[in-house]
C-alpha atoms as one frame of an Amber mdcrd trajectory, in Angstrom:
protein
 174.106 185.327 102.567 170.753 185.827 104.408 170.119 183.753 107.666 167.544
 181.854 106.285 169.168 181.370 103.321 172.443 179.511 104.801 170.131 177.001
 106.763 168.224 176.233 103.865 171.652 175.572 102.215 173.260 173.667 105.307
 169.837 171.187 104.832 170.201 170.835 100.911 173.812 169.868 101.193 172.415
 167.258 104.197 170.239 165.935 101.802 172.706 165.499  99.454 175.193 163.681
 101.267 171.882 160.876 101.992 171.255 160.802  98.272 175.230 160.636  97.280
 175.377 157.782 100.104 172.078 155.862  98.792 173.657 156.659  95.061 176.265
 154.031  96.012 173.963 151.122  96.870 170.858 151.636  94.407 170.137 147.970
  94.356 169.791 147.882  98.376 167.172 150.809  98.373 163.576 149.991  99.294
 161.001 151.266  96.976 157.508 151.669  96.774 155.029 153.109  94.164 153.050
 156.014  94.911 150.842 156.024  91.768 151.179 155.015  87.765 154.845 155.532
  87.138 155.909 157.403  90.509 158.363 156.136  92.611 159.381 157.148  96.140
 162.307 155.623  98.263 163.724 155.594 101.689 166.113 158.277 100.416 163.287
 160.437  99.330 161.911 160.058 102.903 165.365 160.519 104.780 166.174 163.509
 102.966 163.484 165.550 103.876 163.653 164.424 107.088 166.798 165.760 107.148
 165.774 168.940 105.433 162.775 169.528 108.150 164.891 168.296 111.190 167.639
 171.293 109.845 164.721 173.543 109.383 162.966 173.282 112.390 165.899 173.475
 114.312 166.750 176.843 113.035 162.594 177.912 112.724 161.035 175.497 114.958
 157.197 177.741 114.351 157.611 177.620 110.048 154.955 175.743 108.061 155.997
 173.249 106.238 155.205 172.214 102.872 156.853 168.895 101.413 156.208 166.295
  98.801 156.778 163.550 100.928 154.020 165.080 103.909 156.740 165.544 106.593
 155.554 167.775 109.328 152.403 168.389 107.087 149.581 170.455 109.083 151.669
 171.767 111.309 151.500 175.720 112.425 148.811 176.069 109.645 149.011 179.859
 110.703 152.457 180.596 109.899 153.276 183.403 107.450 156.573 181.590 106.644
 156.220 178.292 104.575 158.752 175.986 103.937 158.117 174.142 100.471 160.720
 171.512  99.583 161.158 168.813  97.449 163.951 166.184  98.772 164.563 164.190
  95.704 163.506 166.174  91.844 164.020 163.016  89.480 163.262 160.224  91.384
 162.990 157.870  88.667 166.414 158.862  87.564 168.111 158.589  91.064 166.938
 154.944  90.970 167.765 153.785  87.324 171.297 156.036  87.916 170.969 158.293
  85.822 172.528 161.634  87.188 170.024 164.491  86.973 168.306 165.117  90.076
 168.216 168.060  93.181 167.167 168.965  96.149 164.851 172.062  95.975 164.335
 173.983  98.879 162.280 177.728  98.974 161.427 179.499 101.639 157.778 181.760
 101.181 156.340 184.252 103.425 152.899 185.134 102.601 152.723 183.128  99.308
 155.525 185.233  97.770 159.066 183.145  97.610 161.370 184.738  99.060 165.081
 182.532  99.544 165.995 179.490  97.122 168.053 176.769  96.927 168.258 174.035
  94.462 171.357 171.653  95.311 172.344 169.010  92.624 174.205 166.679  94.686
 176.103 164.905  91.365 177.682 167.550  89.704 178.139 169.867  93.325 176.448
 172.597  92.161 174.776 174.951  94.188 171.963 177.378  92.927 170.784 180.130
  95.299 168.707 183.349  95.344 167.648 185.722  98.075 164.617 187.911  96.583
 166.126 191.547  95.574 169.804 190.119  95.778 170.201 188.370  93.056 170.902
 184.183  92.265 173.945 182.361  91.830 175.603 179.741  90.602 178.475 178.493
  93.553 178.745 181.868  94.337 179.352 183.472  91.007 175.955 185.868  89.624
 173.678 183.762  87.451 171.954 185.696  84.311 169.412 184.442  81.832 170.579
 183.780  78.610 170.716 186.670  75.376 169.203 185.183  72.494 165.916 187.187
  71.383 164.358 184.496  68.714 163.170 181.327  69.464 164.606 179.538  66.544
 167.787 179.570  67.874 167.128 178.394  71.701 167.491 175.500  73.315 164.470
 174.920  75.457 163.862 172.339  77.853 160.591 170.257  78.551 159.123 167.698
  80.903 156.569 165.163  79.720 152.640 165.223  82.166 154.107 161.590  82.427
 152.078 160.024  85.061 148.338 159.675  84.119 148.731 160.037  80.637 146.350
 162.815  80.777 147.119 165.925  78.243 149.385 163.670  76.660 147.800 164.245
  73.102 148.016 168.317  73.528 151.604 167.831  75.028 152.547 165.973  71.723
 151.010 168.511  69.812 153.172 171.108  71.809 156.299 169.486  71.828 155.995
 169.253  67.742 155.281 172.671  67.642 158.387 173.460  69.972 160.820 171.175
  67.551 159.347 172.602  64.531 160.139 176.764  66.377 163.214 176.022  68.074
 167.183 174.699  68.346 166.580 171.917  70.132 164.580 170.616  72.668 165.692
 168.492  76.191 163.882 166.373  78.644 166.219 165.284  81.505 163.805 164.417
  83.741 164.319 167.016  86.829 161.677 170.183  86.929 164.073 171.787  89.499
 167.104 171.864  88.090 165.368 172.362  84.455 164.567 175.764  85.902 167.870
 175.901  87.654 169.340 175.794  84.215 166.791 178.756  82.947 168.654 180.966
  85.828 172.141 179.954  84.709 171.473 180.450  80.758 172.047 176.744  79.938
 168.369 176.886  78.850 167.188 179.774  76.812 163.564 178.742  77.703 161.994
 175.522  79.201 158.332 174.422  79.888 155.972 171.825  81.332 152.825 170.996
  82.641 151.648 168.893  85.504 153.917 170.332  88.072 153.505 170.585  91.781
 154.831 173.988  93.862 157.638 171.814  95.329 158.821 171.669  91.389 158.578
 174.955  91.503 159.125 177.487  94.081 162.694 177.617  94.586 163.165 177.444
  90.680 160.794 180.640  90.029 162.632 182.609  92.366 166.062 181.881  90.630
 164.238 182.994  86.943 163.293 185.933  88.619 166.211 186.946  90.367 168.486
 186.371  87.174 166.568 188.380  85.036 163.920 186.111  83.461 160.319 185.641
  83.387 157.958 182.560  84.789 154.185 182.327  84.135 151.924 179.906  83.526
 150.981 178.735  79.410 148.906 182.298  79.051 152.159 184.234  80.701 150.344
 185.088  83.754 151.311 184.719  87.897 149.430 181.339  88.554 152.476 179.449
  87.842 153.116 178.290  92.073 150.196 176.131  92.532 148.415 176.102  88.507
 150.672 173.378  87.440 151.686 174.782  84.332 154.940 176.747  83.750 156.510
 178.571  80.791 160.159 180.175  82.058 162.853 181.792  79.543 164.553 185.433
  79.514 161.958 188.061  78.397 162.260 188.651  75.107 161.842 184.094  74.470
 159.229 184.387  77.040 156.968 186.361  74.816 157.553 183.956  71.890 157.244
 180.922  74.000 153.903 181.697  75.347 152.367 182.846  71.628 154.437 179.349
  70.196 152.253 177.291  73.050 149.023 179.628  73.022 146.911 177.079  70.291
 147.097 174.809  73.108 145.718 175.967  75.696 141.865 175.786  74.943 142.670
 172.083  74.034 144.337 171.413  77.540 141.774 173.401  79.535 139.439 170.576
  77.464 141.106 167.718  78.238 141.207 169.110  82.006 137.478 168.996  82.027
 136.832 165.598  80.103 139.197 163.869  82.455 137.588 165.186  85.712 135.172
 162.050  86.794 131.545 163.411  87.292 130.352 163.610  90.864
């Protein structure tokens, strides 16, 4: 395993541990909102301090780049970013629900190059290296076979917190029932891609995502043989907010299934931005 890759792992599995312990006790956790529907907790908080105590340590002159804003502005001129998310599925940590991670990618020069994505319930440890390949607890992950939509299960997330392309999501997700298997929303972007790597998921998409949702989970696509792009199939997928992911061949069917849509979210985009 690469250097970098085995520290990002040692501070995944240190988050975890925080989030198993805080698991235990959810009625004793402090909680505040950030916004409409987005929670953050003092295990959000502790676990990436963890994470960017472990980093540091190892890389004390790495950027960092975390959804809570630990260490945020620090060596803006670093080539090698950190971009972590501590807690995926906050809201389902804290009603107990088990489907969350840790997500933790490492990216030098806007290109991802080592992953981890650590779901602390289930033990499971997802890892890639770019050019070596991703895993599943040490065992090679691939992207799933199927070639025609109608028989995949895809996963989804819903643009949950503002409301806003709610209308063109619905229309989506209808479309994405009416083409496919079946359809899942458990509530963790991460792992959802995670689960694209391993071949649990033939496909999965959202919108509204940050590049903590996202880094660690594109390189594991990638690295088991799958595509990620954003809704028109394209590279802006890191900081655009919008991600298709599947194996190639559901990939191409996915993004001409969603394609309708895309004029009517670009739309919405614009109506909803307040005039200056």
């Amino acid at each position: 395993m690469h250097p970098m890759l085995t520290t990002a792992v040692t501070a995944a599995r240190r988050a975890g541990n925080l989030i198993n312990r805080g698991a235990r006790d959810l009625d004793l956790l402090t909680v505040t909102a950030k916004g409409p529907k987005d929670f953050v907790s003092e295990i959000d908080h502790a676990a990436e301090a963890a994470i960017v105590e472990t980093l540091l340590a190892a890389y004390p002159d790495h950027a960092i780049l975390a959804e809570e804003g630990t260490n945020k502005g620090a060596n803006p001129n670093a080539d090698y970013v950190w971009i972590i998310d501590p807690l995926d599925g906050t809201t389902n940590f804290l009603h107990g629900f088990p489907q969350y991670c840790v997500s933790i990618a490492l990216s030098h020069k806007t290109v991802v190059q080592q992953a981890v994505i650590y779901d602390p319930v289930r033990n499971d440890l997802f890892t890639a290296t770019r050019g070596r390949g991703a895993f599943l607890n040490d065992r090679r992950m691939r992207v799933s076979r199927r070639t025609h939509l109608r028989d995949c299960l895809v996963g989804t997330g819903f643009p949950f917190r503002d409301g806003s392309f709610l209308d063109t999501y619905l229309a989506m997700m209808k479309a994405m029932i009416t083409h496919t298997a079946g359809l899942r929303r458990p509530g963790a972007a991460a792992l959802d891609l995670a689960y694209v790597a391993a071949g649990f998921y033939d496909g999965f998409w959202e919108v509204g995502l940050n590049p903590w949702d996202v880094a660690a989970g594109s390189l594991l696509v990638l690295e088991a043989g799958g595509l990620i792009g954003d809704l028109n199939g394209d590279a802006n997928y890191l900081h655009g907010g919008q991600v298709i992911a599947a194996n190639p061949k559901v990939f191409a069917q996915m993004v001409s299934t969603l394609a309708p849509f895309r004029d009517d979210m670009a739309r919405e985009k614009t109506a909803a931005r307040p005039n200056s």
